[in-house]
KOLKE-420046 format. One record per residue (C-alpha): residue in three letters; x, y, z. Coordinates in steps of 0.1 Angstrom, whole numbers, plus 2048, in hexadecimal, padded with zeros to 3 digits. Example, Ala and Ser with C-alpha at 12.3 -4.5 7.8 and 13.67 -1.06 7.14 Angstrom:
REM residues 2
ALA87B7D384E/SER8897F5847/
This chain:
REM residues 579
UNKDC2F589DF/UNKDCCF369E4/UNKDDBF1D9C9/UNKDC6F099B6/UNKDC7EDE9C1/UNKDBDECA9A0/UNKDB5EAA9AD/UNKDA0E889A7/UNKD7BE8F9B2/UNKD6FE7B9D1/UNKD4AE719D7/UNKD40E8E9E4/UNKD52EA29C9/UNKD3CE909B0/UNKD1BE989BD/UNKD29EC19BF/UNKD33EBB999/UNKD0EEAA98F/UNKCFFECC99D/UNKD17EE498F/UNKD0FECC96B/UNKCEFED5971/UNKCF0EF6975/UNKD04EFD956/UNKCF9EE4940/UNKCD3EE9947/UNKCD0F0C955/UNKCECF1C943/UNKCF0F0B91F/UNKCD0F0091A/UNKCDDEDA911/UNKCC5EC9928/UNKCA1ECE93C/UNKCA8ED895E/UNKC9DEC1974/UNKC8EEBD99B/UNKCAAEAD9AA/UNKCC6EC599F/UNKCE2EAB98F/UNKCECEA496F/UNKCFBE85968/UNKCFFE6B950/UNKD03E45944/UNKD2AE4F941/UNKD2DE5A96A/UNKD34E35977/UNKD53E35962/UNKD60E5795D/UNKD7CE6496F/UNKD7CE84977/UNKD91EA1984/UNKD88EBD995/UNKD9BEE399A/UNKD95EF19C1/UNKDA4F0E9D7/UNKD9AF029F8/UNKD79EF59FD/UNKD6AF079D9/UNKD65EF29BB/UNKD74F079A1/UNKD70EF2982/UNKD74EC9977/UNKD77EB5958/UNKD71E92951/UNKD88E74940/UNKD6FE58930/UNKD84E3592C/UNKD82E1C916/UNKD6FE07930/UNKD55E1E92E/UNKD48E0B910/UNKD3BE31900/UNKD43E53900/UNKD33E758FE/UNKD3EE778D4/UNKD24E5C8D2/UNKD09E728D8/UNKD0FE838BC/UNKD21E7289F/UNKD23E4F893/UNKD43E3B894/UNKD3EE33873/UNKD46E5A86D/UNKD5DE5D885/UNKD81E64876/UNKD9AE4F890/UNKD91E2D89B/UNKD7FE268BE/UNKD97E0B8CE/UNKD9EE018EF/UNKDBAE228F0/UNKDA0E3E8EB/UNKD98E54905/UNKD81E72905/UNKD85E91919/UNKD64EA3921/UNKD50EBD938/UNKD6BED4939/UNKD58EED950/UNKD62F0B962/UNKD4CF1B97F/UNKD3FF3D975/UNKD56F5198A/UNKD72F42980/UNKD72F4095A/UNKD8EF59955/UNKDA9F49969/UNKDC1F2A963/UNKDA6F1296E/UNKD9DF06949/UNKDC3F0093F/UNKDCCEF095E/UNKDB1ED795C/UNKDB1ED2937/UNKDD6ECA942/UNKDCCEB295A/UNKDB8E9F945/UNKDD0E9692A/UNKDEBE8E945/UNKDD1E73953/UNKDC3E68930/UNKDECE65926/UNKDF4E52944/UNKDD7E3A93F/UNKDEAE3091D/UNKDD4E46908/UNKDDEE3F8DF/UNKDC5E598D8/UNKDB1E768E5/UNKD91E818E0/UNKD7DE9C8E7/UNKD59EB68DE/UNKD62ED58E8/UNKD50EF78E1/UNKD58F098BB/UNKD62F2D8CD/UNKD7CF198E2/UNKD8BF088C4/UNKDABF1C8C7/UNKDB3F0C8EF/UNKDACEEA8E3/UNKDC0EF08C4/UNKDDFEFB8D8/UNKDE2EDF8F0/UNKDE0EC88CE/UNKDBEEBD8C7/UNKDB7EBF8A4/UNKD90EC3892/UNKD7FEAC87D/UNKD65EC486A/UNKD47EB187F/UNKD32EC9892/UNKD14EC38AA/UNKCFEEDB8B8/UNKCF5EDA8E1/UNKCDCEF48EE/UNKCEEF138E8/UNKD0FF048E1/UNKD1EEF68C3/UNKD38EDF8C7/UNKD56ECC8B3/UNKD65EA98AE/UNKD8AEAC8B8/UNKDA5E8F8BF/UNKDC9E8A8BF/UNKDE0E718C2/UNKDF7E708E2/UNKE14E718CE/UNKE04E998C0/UNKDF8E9E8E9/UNKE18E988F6/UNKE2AEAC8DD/UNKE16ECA8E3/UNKE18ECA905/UNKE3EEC6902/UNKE3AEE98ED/UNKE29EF9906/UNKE3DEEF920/UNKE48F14929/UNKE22F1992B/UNKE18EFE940/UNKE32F04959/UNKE25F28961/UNKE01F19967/UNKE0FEFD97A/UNKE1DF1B994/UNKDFAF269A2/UNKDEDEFC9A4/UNKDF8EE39BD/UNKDEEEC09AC/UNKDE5EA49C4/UNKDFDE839C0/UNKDE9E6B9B0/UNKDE2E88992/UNKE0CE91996/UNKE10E6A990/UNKDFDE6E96E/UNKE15E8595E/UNKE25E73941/UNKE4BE7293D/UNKE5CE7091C/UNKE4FE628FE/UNKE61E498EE/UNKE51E398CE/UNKE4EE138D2/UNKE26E188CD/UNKE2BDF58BA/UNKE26DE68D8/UNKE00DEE8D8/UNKDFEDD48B9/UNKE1BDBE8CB/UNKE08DBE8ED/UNKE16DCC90D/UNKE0EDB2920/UNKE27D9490A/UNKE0BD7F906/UNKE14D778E3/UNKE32D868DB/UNKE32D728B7/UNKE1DD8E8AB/UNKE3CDA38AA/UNKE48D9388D/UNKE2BDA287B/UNKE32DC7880/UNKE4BDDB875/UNKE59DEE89A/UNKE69E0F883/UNKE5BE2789F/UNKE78E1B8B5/UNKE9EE1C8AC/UNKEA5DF78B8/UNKEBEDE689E/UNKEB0DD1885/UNKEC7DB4888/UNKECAD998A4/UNKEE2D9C8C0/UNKF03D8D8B9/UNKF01D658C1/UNKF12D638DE/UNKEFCD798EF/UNKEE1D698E3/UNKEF1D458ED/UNKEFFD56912/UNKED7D59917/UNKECBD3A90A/UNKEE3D23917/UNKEE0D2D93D/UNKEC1D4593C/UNKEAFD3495F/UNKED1D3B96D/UNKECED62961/UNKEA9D6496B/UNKEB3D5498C/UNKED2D5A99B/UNKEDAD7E9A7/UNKEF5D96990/UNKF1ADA299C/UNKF0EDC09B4/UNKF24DD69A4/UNKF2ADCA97D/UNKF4DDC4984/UNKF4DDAD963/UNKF3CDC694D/UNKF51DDE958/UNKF6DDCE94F/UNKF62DC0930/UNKF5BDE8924/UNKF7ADEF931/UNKF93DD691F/UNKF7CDDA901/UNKF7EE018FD/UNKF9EE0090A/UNKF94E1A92B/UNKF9CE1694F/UNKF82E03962/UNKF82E23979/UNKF79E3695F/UNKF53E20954/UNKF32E24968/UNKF19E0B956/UNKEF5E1095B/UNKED0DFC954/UNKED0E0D92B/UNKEDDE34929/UNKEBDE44935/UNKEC8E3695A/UNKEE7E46957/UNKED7E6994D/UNKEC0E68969/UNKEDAE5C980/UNKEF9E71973/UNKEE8E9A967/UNKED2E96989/UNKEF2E9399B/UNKF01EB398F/UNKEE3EC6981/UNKEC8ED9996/UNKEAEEF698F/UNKEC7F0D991/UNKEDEEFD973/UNKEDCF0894F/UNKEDFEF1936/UNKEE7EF3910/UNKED4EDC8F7/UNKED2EDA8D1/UNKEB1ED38C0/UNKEA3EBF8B5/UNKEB6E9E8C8/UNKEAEE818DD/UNKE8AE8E8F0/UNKE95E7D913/UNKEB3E9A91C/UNKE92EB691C/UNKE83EA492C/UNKE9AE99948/UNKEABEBE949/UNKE87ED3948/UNKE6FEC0956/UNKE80EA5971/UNKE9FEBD97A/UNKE8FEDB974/UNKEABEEF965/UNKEADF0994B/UNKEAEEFB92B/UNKEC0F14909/UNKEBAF048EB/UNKED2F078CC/UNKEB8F018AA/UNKEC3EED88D/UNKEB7EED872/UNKEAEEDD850/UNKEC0EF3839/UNKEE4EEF849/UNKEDAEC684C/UNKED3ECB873/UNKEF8ECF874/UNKF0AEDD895/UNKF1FEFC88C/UNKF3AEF88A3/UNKF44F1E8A4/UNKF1FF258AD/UNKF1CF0F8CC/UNKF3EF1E8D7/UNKF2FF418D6/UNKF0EF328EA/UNKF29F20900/UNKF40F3B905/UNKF21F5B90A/UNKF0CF47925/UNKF19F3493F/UNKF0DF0C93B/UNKF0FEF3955/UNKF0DED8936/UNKF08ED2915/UNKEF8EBB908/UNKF06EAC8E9/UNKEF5E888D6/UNKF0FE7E8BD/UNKF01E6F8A4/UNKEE5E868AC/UNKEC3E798AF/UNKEAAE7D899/UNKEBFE8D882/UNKEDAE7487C/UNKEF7E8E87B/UNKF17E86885/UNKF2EEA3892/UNKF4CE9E87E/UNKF69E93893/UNKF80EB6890/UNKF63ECE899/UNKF5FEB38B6/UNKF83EB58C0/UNKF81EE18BE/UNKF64EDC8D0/UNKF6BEC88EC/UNKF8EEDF8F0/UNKF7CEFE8F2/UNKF60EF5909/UNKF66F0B927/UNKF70EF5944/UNKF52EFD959/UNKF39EED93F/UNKF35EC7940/UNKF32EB6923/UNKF1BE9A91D/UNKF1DE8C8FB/UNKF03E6D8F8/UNKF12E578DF/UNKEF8E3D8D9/UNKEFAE398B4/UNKF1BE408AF/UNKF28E1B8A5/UNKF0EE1E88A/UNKF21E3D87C/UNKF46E35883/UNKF51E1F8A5/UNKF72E308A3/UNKF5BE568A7/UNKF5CE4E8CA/UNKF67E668E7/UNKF69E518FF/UNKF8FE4D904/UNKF8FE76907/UNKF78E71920/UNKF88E5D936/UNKFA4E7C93C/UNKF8CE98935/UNKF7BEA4957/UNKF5FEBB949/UNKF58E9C92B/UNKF3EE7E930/UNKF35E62915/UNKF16E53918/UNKF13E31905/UNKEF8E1B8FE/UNKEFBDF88F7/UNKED9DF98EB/UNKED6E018C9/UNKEF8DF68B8/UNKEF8DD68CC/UNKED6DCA8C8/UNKECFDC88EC/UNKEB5DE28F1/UNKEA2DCE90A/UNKEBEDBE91B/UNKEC2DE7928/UNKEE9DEB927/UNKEFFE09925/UNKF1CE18934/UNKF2DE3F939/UNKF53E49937/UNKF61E6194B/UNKF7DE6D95C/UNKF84E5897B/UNKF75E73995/UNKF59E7A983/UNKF50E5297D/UNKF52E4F9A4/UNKF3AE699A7/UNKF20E55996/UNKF2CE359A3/UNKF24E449C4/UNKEFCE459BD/UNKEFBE289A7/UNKEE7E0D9BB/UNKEF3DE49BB/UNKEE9DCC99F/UNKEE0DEC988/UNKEE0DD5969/UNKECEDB496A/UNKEE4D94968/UNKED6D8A946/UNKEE0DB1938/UNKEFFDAA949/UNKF04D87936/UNKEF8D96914/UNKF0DDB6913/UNKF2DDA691C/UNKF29D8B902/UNKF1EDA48E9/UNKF3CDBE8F2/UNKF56D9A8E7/UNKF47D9A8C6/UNKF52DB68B9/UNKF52DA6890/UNKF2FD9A890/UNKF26DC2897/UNKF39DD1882/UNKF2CDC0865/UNKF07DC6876/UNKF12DEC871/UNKF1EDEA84E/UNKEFFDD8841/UNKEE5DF9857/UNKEF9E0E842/UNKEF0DFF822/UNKED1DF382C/UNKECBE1D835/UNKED4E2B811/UNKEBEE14800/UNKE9FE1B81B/UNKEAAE42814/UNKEACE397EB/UNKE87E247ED/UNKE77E40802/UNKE83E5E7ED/UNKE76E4A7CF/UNKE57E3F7DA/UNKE4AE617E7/UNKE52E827D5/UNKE5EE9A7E4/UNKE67E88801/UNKE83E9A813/UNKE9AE7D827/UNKEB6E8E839/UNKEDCE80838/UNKEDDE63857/UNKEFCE5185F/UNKEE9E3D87C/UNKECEE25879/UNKEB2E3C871/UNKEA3E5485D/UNKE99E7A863/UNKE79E81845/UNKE69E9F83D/UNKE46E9C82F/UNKE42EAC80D/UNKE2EECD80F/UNKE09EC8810/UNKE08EA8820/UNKDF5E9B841/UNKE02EA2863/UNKE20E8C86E/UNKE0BE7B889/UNKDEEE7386E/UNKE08E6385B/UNKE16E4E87B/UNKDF8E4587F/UNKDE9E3985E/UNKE0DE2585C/UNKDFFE1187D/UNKDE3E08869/UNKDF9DF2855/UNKE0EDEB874/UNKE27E0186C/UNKE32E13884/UNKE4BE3787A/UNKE54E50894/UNKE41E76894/UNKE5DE8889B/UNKE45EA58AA/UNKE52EA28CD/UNKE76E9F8C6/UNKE80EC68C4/UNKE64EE28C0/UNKE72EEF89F/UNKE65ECB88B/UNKE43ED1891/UNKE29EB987E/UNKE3DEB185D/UNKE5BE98868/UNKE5AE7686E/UNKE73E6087B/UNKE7DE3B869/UNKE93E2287B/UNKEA5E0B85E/UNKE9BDEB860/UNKEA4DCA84B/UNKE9BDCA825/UNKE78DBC829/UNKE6BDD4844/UNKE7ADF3831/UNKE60DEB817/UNKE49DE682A/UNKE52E0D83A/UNKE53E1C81A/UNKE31E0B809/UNKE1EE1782B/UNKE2BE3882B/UNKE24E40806/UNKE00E2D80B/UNKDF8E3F82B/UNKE00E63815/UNKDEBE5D7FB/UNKDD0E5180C/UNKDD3E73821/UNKDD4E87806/UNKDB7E747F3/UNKD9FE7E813/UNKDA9EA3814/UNKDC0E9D836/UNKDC9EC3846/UNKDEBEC6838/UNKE0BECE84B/UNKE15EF3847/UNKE38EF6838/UNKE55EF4850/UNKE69F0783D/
């Protein structure tokens, strides 16, 4: 038997679905009269996408995807919005006629098109999806993260359920089921344009949806409080800010040094590190995809603790396609790294890298500097070591490892100029290594990789090296009092030791799902990080807090108490204990 080609339907497709529609709908389920000309179609058809599931020239199966645009959905048949318990905006998009072909019903089809449809609703910028499907399939939809809503409507024989989820929850199940996924993925061959649909890492920065993508007022921002994201809460040091101001038509205009040869240097004097030794990049995600694709392939193993930064799965499993071990952290040890453990792990298997973020995100751990040292000592040769050290001025600038990495061959420092510098949309950062394996990635590093205004920005930022250091006093003070008002203002509120500019929570037994929370908090627009697709051991009780100034901390901690009790007050399905 051939694979089976999920696909976009064409026009002919279409009328084979209406007939097929028919067939089930009327003959089969009883949901409509049959009727002389054989179709069944609907008000929804001119704007529905739809995907079907073939081997050859047989339709196996399809489902449907109803925008926004559509102006309705199926769920308005039968419930009013008034009853409805998520909002119908223009980011809700509703997945419906699942259907499977009688001789086909015990394959892969249903999975693989269920699948299909959330990677096309996702790609559309879906904030929420929604769905009726059948009561005696309420464990599939449940498992791909579609939770109920207690309404029920009878069809014909059927009797169906109200279901949703944010994309945040979507994404985050599919991310735990990625073992899954890959084995049904083996027996498909997806065409392009549904290949193109499959999201990448999710991020936060959902604050945008109240911001607007499209910049056409970005005044709005100073209305909502961007906590989902971990972008510093103070301005970038004047004279970047000035450097961009003064000659900014010049920096839109003019094109950058090919090769950086000023940031480079500027790194280089300021961290005291050969120039050999730096490879800078358009922010550290270009370096990751540029550097671990270069010495990584399917055939690699890699080692990563979890929870941490979502991005490295995500690169490693799903772009490189390498086998990923996980090393679980947990709560009761502080999602602390015991060294002597990850020795054993390093030592038994035989790792191509590790992958280290120090301080880890979204636990805000920092390894302390002698179990580093042991670490990085006893690493067998043959395992490169990638230690992202985004946050790490936050913590303690002098935690660094980058001047070992300049001289240590299997050691690589990844460093963002992001977060601790305030230039998260400028898109800086920089790697150390030794001066072979700098060259390596220097190699495949294309001309004018960072724009000229980055370039402006980042090397008046790295000469002001006071105005940050006082920036990273004040996030620490401004963190223990966020940690003190949010530990007072909810009971039993667990917030986790940070030394970075966030903060790991654990919702109190017996409260609403993390993404419920997230998503009440937008209400108010607030927006918190669900931490349920950072690591598949935090499930749906953590959120994620970036510190912010004074007045946007209380505005975190009023939201986040409000959003609970109004949760509780409805009778929200709580979270089951993590512990």
């Amino acid at each position: 038997m051939g694979r089976i080609r999920l696909a976009m339907a064409t026009a002919a497709q279409r009328e084979t679905i209406y007939r097929a529609r028919h067939e089930v709908y009327a003959h089969e389920l009883g949901q409509h009269q049959p009727n002389a000309s054989g179709r069944l179609v609907d008000a929804l058809d001119d704007r529905n996408l739809y995907v079907v599931a073939c081997r050859g020239d047989d339709l196996l199966g399809f489902v449907s995807v109803t925008p926004p645009q559509a102006g309705s959905y199926s769920i308005d048949k039968y419930f009013a919005r008034d009853d409805l318990p998520f909002e119908v905006d223009g980011l809700l998009y509703e997945v419906r006629l699942l259907t499977v072909l009688s001789p086909h019903r015990c394959g892969p089809t249903s999975a693989l098109l269920m699948l299909a449809a959330l990677r096309l609703a996702l790609s559309q910028g879906a904030s929420r999806i929604a769905a009726i499907g059948r009561s005696d399939l309420r464990g599939f939809y449940e498992r791909v993260g579609l939770q109920m809503h207690g309404l029920v409507a009878r069809s014909g024989a059927v009797t169906y359920e109200l279901m949703s989820a944010t994309a945040e929850r979507m994404r985050a199940c599919l991310r735990s089921l990625d073992g899954v996924v890959r084995r049904i993925e083996r027996v498909a061959v997806w065409d392009p344009a549904l290949r193109d649909c499959e999201d990448g890492c999710y991020h936060g920065g959902a604050s945008f949806d109240a911001i607007g993508d499209a910049f056409d007022d970005l005044g709005r921002a100073a209305g909502v409080v961007s906590a989902d994201v971990l972008d510093a809460w103070f301005p970038p040091s004047p004279r970047a800010v000035e450097a961009l101001s003064a000659h900014g038509e010049l920096l839109l205009r003019a094109s950058p040094p090919t090769m950086c040869a000023g940031l480079v240097r500027t790194i280089a004097a300021v961290r005291s590190l050969p120039m050999a030794c730096v490879v800078v990049g358009a922010g550290s995600s270009d370096l990751m995809f540029r550097a671990l694709r270069l010495w990584l392939d399917p055939g690699s193993r890699a080692l990563l603790p979890e929870p941490t930064y979502g991005e490295y799965e995500h690169l490693l499993g799903r772009v490189i396609g390498c086998q990923v071990d996980r090393l679980r952290l947990g709560i009761e040890a502080g999602f602390g790294i015991e060294v002597d453990d990850l020795l054993e792990r390093l030592t038994s298997g035989r790792y191509d890298i590790l992958i280290l973020v120090n301080p880890n995100n979204p636990t805000g751990r920092l390894m302390p500097r002698e179990d580093l040292r042991r670490l990085l000592e006893l690493t067998p040769a043959s395992t490169r070591v990638w230690l992202d050290e985004a946050y790490v001025d936050y913590a303690d600038p002098e935690a660094t490892c980058e001047q070992t990495a300049a001289r240590l061959p299997n050691l690589v420092v990844c460093k963002s100029l992001s977060k601790a510098y305030a230039l998260s949309g400028a898109r800086a950062a920089y790697l150390v290594a030794d001066a072979d394996t700098s060259s390596q990635v220097r190699r495949i590093t294309p001309p004018w990789v960072v724009s000229l205004p980055a370039q402006a920005a980042a090397v008046a930022a790295l000469g002001d090296g006071p105005y940050y250091r006082a920036r990273w006093a004040e996030t620490a003070l401004l963190r223990a009092r966020l940690a003190d008002a949010l530990r007072d203002a909810i009971p039993r509120l667990t917030v986790c030791d940070s030394c970075a500019n966030f903060l790991l929570c654990l919702l109190p037994e017996g409260s609403p799902t993390s993404d419920l929370v997230c998503e009440s908090c937008r209400l108010r627009n607030v927006f918190v990080r669900d931490m349920g697709d950072m690591g598949q051991g935090l499930g749906s009780a953590f959120i994620r807090v970036a510190v912010k100034d004074a007045a946007a901390n209380a505005r975190v901690v009023a939201a986040l108490r409000e959003a609970l009790a109004w949760h509780r007050a409805r009778g929200a399905r709580p979270v089951r204990s993590w512990r």
